[in-house]
N, CA, C and O atoms as CSV, one atom per row, in Angstrom:
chain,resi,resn,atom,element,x,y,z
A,1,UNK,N,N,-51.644,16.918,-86.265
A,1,UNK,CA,C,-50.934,15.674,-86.102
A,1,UNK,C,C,-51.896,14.560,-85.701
A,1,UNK,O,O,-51.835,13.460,-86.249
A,2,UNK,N,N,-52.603,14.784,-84.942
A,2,UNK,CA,C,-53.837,13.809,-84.710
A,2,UNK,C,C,-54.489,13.112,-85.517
A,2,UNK,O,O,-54.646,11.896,-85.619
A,3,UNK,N,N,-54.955,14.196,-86.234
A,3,UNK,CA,C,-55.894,13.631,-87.729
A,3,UNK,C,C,-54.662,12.903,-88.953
A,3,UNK,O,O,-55.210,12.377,-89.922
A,4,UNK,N,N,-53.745,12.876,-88.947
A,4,UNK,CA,C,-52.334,12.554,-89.399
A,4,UNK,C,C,-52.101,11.011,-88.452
A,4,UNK,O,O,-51.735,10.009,-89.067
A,5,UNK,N,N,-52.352,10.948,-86.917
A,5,UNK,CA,C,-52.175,9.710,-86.595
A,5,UNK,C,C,-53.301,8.517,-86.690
A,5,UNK,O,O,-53.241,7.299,-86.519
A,6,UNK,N,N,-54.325,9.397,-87.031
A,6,UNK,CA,C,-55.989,8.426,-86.790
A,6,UNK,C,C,-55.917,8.053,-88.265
A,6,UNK,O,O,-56.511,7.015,-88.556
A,7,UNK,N,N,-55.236,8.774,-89.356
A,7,UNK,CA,C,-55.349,8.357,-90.918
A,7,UNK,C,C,-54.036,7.231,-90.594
A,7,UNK,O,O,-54.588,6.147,-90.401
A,8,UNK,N,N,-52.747,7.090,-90.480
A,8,UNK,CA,C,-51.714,6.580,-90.240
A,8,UNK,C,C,-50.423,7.383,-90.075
A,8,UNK,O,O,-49.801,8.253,-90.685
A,9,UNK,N,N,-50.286,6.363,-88.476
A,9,UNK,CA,C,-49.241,7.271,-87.710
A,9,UNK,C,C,-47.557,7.432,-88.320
A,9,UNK,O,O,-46.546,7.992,-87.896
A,10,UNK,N,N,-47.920,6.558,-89.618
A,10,UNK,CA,C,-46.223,7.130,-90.015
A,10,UNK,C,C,-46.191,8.230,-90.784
A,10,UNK,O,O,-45.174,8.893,-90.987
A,11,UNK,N,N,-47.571,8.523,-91.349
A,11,UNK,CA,C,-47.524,9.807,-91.219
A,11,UNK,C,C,-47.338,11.414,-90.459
A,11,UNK,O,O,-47.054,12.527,-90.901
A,12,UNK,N,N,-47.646,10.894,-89.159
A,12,UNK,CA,C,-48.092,11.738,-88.305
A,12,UNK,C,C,-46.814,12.631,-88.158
A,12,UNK,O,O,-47.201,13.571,-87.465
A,13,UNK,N,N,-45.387,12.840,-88.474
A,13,UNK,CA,C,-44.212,13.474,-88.021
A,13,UNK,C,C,-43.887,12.847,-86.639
A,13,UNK,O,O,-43.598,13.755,-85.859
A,14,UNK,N,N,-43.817,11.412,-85.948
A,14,UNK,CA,C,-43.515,11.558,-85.032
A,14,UNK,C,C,-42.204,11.291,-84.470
A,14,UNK,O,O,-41.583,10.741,-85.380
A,15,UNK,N,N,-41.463,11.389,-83.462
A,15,UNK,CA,C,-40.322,11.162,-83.507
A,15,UNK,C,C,-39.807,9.575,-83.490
A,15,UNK,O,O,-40.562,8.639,-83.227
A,16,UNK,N,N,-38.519,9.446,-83.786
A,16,UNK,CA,C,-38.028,7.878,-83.993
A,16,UNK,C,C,-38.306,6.878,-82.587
A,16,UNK,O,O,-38.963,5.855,-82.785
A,17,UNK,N,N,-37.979,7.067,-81.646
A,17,UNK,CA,C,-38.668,6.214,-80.260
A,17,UNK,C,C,-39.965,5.924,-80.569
A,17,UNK,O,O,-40.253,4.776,-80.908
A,18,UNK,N,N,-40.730,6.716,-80.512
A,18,UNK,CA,C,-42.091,6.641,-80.918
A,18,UNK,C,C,-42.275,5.437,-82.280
A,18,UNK,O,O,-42.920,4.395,-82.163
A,19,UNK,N,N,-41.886,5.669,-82.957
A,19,UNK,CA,C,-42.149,4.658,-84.562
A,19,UNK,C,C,-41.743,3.434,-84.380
A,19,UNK,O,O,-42.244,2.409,-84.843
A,20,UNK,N,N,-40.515,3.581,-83.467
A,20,UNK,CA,C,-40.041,2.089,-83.233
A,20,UNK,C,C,-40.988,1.550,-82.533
A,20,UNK,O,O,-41.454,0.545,-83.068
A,21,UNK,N,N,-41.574,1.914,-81.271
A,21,UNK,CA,C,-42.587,1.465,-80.415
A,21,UNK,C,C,-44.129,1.148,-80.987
A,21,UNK,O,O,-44.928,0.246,-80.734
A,22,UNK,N,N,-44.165,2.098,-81.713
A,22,UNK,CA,C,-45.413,1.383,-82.410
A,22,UNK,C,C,-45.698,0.326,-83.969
A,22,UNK,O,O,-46.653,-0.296,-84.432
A,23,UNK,N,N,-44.239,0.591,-84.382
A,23,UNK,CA,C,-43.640,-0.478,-85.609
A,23,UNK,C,C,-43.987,-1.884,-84.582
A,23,UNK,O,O,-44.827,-2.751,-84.824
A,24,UNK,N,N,-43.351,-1.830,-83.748
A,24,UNK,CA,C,-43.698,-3.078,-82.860
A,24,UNK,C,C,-44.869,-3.619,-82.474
A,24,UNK,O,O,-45.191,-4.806,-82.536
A,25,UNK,N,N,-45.630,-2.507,-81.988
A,25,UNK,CA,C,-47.232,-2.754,-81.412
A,25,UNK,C,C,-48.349,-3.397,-82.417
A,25,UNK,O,O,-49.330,-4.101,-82.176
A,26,UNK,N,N,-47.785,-2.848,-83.712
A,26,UNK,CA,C,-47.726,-3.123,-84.755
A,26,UNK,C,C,-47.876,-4.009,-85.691
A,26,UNK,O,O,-48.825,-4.027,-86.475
A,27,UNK,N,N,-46.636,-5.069,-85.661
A,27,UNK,CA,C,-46.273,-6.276,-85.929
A,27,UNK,C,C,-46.661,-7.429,-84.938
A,27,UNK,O,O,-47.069,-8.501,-85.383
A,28,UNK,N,N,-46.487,-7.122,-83.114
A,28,UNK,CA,C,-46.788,-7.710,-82.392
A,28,UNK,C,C,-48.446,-7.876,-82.773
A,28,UNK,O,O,-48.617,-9.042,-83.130
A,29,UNK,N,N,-49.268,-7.381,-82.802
A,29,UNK,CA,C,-51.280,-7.144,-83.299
A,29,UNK,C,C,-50.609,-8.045,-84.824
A,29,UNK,O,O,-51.233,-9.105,-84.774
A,30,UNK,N,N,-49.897,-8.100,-85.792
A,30,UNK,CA,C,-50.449,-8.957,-87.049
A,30,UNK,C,C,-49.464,-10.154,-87.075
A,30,UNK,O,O,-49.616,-11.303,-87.490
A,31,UNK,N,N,-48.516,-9.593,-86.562
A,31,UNK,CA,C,-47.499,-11.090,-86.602
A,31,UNK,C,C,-47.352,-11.649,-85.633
A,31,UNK,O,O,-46.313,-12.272,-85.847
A,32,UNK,N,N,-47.753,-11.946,-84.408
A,32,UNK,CA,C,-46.896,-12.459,-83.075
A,32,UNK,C,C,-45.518,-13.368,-82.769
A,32,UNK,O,O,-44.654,-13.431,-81.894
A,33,UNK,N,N,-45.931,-14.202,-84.350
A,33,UNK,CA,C,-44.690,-15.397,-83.972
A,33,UNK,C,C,-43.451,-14.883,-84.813
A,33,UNK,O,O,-42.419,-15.514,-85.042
A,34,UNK,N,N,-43.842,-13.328,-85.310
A,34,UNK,CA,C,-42.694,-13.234,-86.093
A,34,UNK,C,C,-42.099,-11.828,-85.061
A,34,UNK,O,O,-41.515,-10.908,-85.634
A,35,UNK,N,N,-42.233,-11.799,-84.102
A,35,UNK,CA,C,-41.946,-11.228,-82.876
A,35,UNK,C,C,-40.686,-11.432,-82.437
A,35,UNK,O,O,-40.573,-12.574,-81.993
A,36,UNK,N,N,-39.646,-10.769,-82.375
A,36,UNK,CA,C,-38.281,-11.912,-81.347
A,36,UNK,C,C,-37.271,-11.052,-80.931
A,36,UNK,O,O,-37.456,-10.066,-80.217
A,37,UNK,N,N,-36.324,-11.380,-81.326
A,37,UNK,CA,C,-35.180,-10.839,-80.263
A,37,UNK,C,C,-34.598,-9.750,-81.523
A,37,UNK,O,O,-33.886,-8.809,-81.173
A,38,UNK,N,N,-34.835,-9.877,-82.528
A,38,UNK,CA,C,-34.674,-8.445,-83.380
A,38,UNK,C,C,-35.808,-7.387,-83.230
A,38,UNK,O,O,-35.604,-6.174,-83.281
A,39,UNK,N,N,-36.959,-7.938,-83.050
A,39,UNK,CA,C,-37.723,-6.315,-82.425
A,39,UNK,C,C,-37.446,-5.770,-80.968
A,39,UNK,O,O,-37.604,-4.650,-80.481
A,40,UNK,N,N,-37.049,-6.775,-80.526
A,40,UNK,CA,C,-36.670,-6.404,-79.008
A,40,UNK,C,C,-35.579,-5.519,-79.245
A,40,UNK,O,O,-35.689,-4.295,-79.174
A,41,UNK,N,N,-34.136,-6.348,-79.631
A,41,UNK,CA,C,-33.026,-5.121,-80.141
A,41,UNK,C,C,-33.595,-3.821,-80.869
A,41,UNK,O,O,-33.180,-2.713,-80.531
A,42,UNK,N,N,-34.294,-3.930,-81.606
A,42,UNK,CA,C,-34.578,-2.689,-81.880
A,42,UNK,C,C,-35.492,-1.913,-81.492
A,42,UNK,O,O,-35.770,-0.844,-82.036
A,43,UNK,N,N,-36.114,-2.450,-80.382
A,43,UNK,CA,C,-36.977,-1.277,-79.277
A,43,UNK,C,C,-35.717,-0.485,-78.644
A,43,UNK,O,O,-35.425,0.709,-78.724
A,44,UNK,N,N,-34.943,-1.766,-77.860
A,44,UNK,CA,C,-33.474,-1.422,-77.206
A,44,UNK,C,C,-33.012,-0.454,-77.605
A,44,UNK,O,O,-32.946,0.608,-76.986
A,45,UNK,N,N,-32.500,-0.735,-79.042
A,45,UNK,CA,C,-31.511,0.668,-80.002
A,45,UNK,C,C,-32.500,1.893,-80.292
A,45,UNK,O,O,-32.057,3.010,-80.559
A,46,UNK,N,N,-33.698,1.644,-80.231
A,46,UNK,CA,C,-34.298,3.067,-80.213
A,46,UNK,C,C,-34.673,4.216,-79.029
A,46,UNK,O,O,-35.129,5.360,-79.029
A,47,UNK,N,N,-34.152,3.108,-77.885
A,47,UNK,CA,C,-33.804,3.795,-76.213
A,47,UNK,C,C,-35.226,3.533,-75.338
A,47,UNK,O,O,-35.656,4.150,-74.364
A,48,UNK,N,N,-35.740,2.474,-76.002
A,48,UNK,CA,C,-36.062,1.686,-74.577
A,48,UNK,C,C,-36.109,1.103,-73.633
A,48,UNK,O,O,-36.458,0.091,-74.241
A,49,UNK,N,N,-36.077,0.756,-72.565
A,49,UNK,CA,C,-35.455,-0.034,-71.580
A,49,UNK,C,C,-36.341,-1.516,-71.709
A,49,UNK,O,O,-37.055,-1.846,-72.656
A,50,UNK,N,N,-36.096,-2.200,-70.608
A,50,UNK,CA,C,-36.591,-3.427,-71.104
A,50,UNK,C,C,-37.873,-3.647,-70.153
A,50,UNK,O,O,-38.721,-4.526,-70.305
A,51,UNK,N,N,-37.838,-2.644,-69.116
A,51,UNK,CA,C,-39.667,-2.760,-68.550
A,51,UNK,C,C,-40.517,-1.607,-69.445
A,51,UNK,O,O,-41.740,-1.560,-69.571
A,52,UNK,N,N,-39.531,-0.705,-70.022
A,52,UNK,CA,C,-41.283,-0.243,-70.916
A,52,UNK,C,C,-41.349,-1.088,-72.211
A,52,UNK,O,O,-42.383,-0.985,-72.871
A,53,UNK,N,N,-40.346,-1.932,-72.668
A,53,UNK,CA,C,-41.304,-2.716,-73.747
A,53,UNK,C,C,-41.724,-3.830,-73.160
A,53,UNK,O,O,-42.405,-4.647,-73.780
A,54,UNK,N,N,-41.397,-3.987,-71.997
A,54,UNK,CA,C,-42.677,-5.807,-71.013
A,54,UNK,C,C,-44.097,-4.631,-71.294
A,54,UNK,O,O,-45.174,-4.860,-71.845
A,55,UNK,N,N,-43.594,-3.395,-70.698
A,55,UNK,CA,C,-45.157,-2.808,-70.472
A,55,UNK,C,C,-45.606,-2.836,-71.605
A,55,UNK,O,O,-46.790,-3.158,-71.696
A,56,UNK,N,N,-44.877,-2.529,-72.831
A,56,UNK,CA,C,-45.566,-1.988,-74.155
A,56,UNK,C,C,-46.298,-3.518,-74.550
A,56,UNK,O,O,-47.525,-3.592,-74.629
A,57,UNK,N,N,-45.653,-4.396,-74.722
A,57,UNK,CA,C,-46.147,-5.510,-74.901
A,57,UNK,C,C,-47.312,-6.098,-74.143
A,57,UNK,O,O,-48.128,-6.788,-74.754
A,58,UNK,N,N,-47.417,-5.916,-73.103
A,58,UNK,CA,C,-48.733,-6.365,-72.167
A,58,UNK,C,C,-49.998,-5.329,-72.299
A,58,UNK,O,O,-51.089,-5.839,-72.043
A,59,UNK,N,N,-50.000,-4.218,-72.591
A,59,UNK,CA,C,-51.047,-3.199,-72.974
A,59,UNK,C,C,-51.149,-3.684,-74.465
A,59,UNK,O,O,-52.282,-3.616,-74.941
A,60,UNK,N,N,-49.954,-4.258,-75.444
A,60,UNK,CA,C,-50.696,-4.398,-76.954
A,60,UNK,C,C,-51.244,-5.546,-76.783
A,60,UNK,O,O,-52.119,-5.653,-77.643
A,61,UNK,N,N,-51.184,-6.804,-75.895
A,61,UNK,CA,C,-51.910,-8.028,-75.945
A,61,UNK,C,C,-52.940,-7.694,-75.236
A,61,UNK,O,O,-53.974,-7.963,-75.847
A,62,UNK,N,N,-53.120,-7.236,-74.240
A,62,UNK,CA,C,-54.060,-7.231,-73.546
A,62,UNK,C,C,-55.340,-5.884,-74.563
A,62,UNK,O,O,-56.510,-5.771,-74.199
A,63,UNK,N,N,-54.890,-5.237,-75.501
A,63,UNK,CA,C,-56.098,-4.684,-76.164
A,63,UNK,C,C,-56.218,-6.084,-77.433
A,63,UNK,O,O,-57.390,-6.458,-77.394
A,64,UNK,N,N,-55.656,-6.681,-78.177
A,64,UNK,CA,C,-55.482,-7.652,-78.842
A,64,UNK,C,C,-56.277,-8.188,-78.325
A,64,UNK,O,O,-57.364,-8.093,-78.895
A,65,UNK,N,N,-56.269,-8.928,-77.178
A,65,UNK,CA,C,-57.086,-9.522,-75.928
A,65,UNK,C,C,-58.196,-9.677,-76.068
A,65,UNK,O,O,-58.705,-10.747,-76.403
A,66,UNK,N,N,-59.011,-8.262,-75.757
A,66,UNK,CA,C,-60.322,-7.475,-75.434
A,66,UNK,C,C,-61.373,-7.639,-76.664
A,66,UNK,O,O,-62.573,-7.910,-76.709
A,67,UNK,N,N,-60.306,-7.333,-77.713
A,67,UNK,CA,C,-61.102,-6.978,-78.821
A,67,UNK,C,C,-61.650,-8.204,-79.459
A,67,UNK,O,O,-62.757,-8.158,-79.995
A,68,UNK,N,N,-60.830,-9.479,-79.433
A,68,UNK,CA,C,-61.085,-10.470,-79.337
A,68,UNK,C,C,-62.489,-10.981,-79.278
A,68,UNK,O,O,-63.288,-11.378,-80.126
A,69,UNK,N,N,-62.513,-10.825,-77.901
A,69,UNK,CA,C,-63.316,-11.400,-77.016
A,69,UNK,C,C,-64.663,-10.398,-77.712
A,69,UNK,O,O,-65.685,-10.686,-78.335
A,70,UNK,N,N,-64.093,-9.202,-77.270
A,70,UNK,CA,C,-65.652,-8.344,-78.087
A,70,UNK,C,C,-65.842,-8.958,-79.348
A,70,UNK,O,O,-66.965,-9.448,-79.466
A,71,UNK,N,N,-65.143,-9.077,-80.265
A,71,UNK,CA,C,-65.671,-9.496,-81.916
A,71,UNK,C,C,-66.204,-11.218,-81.535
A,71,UNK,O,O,-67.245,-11.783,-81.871
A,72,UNK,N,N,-65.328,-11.607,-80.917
A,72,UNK,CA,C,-66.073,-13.266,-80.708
A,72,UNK,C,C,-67.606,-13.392,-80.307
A,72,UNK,O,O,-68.437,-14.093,-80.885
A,73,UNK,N,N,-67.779,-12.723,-79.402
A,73,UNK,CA,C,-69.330,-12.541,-78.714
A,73,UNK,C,C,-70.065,-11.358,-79.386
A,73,UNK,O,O,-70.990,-10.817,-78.781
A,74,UNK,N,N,-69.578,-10.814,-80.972
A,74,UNK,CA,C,-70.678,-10.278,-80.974
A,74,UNK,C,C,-71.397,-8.907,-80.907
A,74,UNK,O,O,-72.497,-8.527,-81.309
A,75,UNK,N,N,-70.190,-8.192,-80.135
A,75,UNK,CA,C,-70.455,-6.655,-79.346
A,75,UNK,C,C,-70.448,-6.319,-80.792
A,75,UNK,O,O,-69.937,-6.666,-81.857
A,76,UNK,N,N,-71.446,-5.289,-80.173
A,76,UNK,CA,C,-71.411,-4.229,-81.461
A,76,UNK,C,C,-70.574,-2.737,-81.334
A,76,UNK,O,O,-70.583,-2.139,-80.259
A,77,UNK,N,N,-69.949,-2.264,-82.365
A,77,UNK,CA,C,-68.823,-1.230,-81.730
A,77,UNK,C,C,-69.729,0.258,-81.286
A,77,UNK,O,O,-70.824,0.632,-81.707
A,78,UNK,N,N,-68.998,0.774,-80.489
A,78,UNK,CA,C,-69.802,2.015,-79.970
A,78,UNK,C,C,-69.943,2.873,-80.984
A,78,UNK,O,O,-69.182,3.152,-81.911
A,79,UNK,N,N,-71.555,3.454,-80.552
A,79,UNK,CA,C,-71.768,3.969,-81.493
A,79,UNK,C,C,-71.547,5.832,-81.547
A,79,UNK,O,O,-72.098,6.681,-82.248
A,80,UNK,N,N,-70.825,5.905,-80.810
A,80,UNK,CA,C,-70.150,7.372,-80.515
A,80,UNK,C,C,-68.704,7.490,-81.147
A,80,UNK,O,O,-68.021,8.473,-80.859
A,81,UNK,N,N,-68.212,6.501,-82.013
A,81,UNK,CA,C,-67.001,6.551,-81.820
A,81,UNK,C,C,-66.547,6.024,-83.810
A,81,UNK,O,O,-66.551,4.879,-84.261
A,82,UNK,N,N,-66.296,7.018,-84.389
A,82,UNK,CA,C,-66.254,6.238,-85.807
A,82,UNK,C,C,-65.216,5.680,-85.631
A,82,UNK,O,O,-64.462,5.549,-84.667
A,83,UNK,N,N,-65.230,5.091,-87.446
A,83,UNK,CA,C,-64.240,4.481,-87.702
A,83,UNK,C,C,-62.498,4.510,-87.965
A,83,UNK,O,O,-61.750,3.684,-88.489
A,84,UNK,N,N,-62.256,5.806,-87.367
A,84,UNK,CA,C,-61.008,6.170,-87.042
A,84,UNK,C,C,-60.400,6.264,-85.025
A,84,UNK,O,O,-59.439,6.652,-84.361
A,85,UNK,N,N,-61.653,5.661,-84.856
A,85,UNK,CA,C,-61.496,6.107,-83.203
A,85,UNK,C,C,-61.582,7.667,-82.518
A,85,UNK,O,O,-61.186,8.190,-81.476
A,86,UNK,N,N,-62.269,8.057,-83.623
A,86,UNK,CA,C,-62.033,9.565,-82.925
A,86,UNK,C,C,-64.321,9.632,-82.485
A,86,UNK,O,O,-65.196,8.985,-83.060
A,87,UNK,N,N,-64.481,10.658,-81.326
A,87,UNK,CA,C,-65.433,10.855,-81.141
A,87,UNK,C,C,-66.350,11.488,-82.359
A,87,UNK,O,O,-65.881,12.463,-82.946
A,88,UNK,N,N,-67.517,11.024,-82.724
A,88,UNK,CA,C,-68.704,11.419,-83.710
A,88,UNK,C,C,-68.889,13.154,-83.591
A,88,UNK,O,O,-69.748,13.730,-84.258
């Protein structure tokens, strides 16, 4: 399932909470302004409460954030770590 989520996680078999939460993390990283009160309802209807998607949302901006800042200045990506995020 791993190697299934590092290729793409809608592949991976995972369960529906899960897909909704990262359908979001998702859209929130390429769309932000197309973000609103229908992904929210549908974090909701997939049985989230409304502090784990503040949380989910503040861990996806805040890596959004980071990476930012790393590609702006330059960093070069680690070199232990390919291009699927998994260790070399």
């Amino acid at each position: 399932m791993v190697d299934r989520f590092a290729v793409d996680w809608r592949t991976a078999g995972l369960d529906p909470q899960t897909e909704a939460l990262l359908e979001y993390a998702e859209r929130l990283t390429t769309d932000p302004k197309g973000c609103g009160s229908d992904e929210i309802a549908a974090l909701r209807n997939a049985g989230w409460d409304d502090r784990a998607i503040h949380d989910a949302a503040q861990i996806v901006a805040y890596f959004n954030y980071i990476n930012r800042v790393a590609e702006g200045l330059g960093v070069e990506p680690e070199t232990w770590i390919d291009p699927t995020g998994r260790p070399r």
